[in-house]
N, C-alpha and C positions, 0 to 999 in steps of 0.2 A: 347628395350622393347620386353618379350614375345611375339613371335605370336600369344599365347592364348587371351593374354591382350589385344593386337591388334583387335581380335574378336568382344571381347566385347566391345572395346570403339568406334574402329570408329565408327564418327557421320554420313556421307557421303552418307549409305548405301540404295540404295535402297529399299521395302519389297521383294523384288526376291533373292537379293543380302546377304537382313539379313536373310532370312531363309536358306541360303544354310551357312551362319553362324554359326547362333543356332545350326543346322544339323551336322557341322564339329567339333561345340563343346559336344555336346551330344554322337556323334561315336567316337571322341578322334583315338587311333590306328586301330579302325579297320576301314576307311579309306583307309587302307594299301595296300587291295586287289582289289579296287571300282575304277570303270573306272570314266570317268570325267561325261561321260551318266550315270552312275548308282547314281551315286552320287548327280544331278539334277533332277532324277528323284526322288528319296525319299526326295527328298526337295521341289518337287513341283517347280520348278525352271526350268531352261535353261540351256544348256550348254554354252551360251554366259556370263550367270549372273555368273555362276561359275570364270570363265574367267576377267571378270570385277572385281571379288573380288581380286582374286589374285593379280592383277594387280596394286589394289589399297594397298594392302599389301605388294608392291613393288617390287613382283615377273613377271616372262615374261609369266608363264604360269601354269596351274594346274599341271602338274607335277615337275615343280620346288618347287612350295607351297608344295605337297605332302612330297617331302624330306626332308625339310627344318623341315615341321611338327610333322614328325614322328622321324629325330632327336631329333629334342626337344623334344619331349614326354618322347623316350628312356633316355635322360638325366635328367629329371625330377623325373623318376622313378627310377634310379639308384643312389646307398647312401642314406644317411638319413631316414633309416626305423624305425632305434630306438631312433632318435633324433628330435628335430622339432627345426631348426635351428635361429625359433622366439622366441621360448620359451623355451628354452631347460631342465626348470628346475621349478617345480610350488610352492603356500606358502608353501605346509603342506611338503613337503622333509624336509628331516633332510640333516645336514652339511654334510656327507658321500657321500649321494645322489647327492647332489647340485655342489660338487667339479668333483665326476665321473660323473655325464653329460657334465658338463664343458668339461674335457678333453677327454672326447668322443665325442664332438662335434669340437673338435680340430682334432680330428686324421680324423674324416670322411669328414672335411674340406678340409684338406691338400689330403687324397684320391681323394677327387671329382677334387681341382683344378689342381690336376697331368693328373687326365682325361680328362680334356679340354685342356691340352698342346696340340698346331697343333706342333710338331718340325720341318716343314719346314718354320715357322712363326718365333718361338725363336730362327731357325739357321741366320733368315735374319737380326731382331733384335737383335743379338749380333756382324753378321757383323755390320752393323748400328754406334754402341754403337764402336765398335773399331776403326772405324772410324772417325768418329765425332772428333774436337777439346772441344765441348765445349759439354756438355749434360744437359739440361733443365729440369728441373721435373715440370712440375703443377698439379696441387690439391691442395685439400683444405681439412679443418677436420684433423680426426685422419692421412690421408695417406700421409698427410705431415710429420711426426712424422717417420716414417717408411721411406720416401724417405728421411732424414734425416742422418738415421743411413745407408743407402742403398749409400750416398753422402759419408759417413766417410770412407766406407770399400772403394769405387770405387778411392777417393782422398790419400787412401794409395799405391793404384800400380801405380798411374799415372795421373790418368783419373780427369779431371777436370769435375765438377757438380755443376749445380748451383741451389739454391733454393731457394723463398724468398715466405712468409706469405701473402708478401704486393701485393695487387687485383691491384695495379697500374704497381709494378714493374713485374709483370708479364704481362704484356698485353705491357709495354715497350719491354720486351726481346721477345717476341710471333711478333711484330711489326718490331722488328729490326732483325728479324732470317733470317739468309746467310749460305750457302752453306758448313760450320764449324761444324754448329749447329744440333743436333739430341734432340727433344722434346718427354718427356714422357709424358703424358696426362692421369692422371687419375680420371675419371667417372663411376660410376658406373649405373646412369639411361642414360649417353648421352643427355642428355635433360637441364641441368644445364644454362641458358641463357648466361652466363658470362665466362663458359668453352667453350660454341659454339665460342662466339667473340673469342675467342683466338687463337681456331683452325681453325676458319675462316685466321687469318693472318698466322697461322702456313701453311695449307697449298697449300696458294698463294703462299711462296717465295719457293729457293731452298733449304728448310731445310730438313730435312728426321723427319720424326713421328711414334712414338709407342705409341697404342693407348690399355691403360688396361680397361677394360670394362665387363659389363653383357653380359649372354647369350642371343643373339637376336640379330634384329638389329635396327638401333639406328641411326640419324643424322651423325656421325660419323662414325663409323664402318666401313663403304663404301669407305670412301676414306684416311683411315689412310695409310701408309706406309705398316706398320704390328699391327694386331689387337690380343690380348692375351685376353683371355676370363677368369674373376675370379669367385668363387664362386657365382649363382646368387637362393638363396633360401630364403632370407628377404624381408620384406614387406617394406616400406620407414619409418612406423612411429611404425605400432605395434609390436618391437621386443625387449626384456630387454635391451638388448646393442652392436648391431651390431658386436655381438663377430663373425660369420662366413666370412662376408665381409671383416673385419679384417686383420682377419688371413689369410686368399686370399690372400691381397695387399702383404701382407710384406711376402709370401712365395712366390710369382711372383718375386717381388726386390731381395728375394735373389737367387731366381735362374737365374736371369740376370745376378747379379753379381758373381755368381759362375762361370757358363759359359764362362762370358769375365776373370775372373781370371784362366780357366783351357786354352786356347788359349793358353798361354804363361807360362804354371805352374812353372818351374822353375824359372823364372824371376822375376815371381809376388809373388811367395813365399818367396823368397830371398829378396825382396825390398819389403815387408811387416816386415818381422821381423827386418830388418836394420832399419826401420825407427818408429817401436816401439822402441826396443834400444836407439836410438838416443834421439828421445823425452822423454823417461821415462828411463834412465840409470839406477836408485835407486832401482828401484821396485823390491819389493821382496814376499816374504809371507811366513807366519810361517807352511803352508799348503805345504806339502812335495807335493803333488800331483799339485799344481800350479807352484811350480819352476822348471825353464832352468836347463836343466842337462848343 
């Protein structure tokens, strides 16, 4: 969950507490400059109440909240100027319109999720993934779909994935995970009750976890292995069609699996097309530009 979000919903708060709230949500970045005394005092507040919020926001102190804050703002405000990634397209557009927001909303996806790559995050997660004997995907919805096709490419260099629909047999493999296994877990609010249980057994044992997720943080977040942050500018219900979240999941999968396929490019190039050949020997096409020289 945003920290914005945070703001405004804990219940918990005191009147000291909520007005240095309202305050942090009304100055948004400018903050930036404000000691933790300047900041309680235009809130009519304490510097102790300031200190309890954060705290309760799950930070150690106003200057951690500070940073945490003012990243997120910064990334809020960056991308998406000419897109609204709920709505990206309204009735009275014509066909023209409706397809270029579409794929403008595409290209500033893939922008935004490139800028929330940590690479010391996807260097340890692709260690991870080359390690692992066995590689687990959970989710649920469209991102199963995606980790799917994300299983087909990884099962042609090598790499064993496993995936299944059924809410049972994933809480079996999440229960029975050993020291082989590397789980991928994807959430996008963290809050999911049934993706918690999982991760709860994921990680008690000695398994390793990757954990793709929204901007914030989240039950989760904290204690994944390595945490990859996707696209997070959708509401949960008011959006045409989750088209930005989307396209997040499945350019994360693939840049997983590019990664672990560039480790070893010659090998995994050469036993990718071996074993197209193999399986589809026939295959041809009347299309000059698809066929094998």
């Amino acid at each position: 969950m945003l920290i914005k979000e945070n703001l405004r919903e804990l219940k918990t708060l005191s009147v000291s507490e909520q007005n240095v709230a309202n305050n942090i949500l009304s100055l948004g970045v400018e903050i930036k400059d404000m000691s933790i005394r300047e900041l309680a005092k235009i809130a009519y507040s304490s510097t102790s109440a300031v200190t309890r919020l954060c705290n309760k926001l799950g930070f150690k102190g106003y200057k951690d909240f500070k940073e945490a804050f003012l990243d997120e703002e910064k990334y809020l405000k960056g991308y998406f100027s000419k897109v609204d990634a709920n709505v990206p397209f309204n009735k009275d557009d014509n066909l023209a319109r409706v397809c270029n927001s579409v794929v403008h909303l595409y290209e500033e996806t893939s922008n935004d999720t490139l800028s929330l790559i940590d690479y010391q995050m996807l260097i340890h997660a692709i260690t991870l993934l080359v390690k692992a004997k066995n590689i687990h995907v959970i989710c649920i919805g469209v991102g199963l779909e995606f980790a799917k096709v994300f299983a087909d490419r990884m099962m042609r260099i090598g790499k064993k994935v496993i995936i299944s629909d059924n809410p049972n047999f994933q809480y079996y493999y999440a229960y029975h995970a050993c020291k082989d296994d590397c789980f991928i877990i994807v959430s996008y609010t963290g809050t999911t009750q049934r993706t918690k249980l999982y991760f709860e057994k994921i990680v008690s044992s000695p398994a390793s976890s990757i954990l793709i997720t929204s901007v914030g943080e989240n039950s989760l977040s904290k204690r994944a292995d390595v945490t990859l942050r996707m696209t997070t500018r959708e509401k949960l219900y008011s959006n045409i069609g989750s088209f930005s979240s989307s396209v997040s999941i499945m350019l994360i999968f693939d840049l997983l699996y590019s990664a672990v396929f560039h480790k070893d490019y010659e090998q995994n190039f050469n036993l990718k097309k071996q074993i197209s050949k193999d399986y589809e020997p026939y295959r041809v096409s009347s299309n000059e530009v698809m066929n094998e020289e």
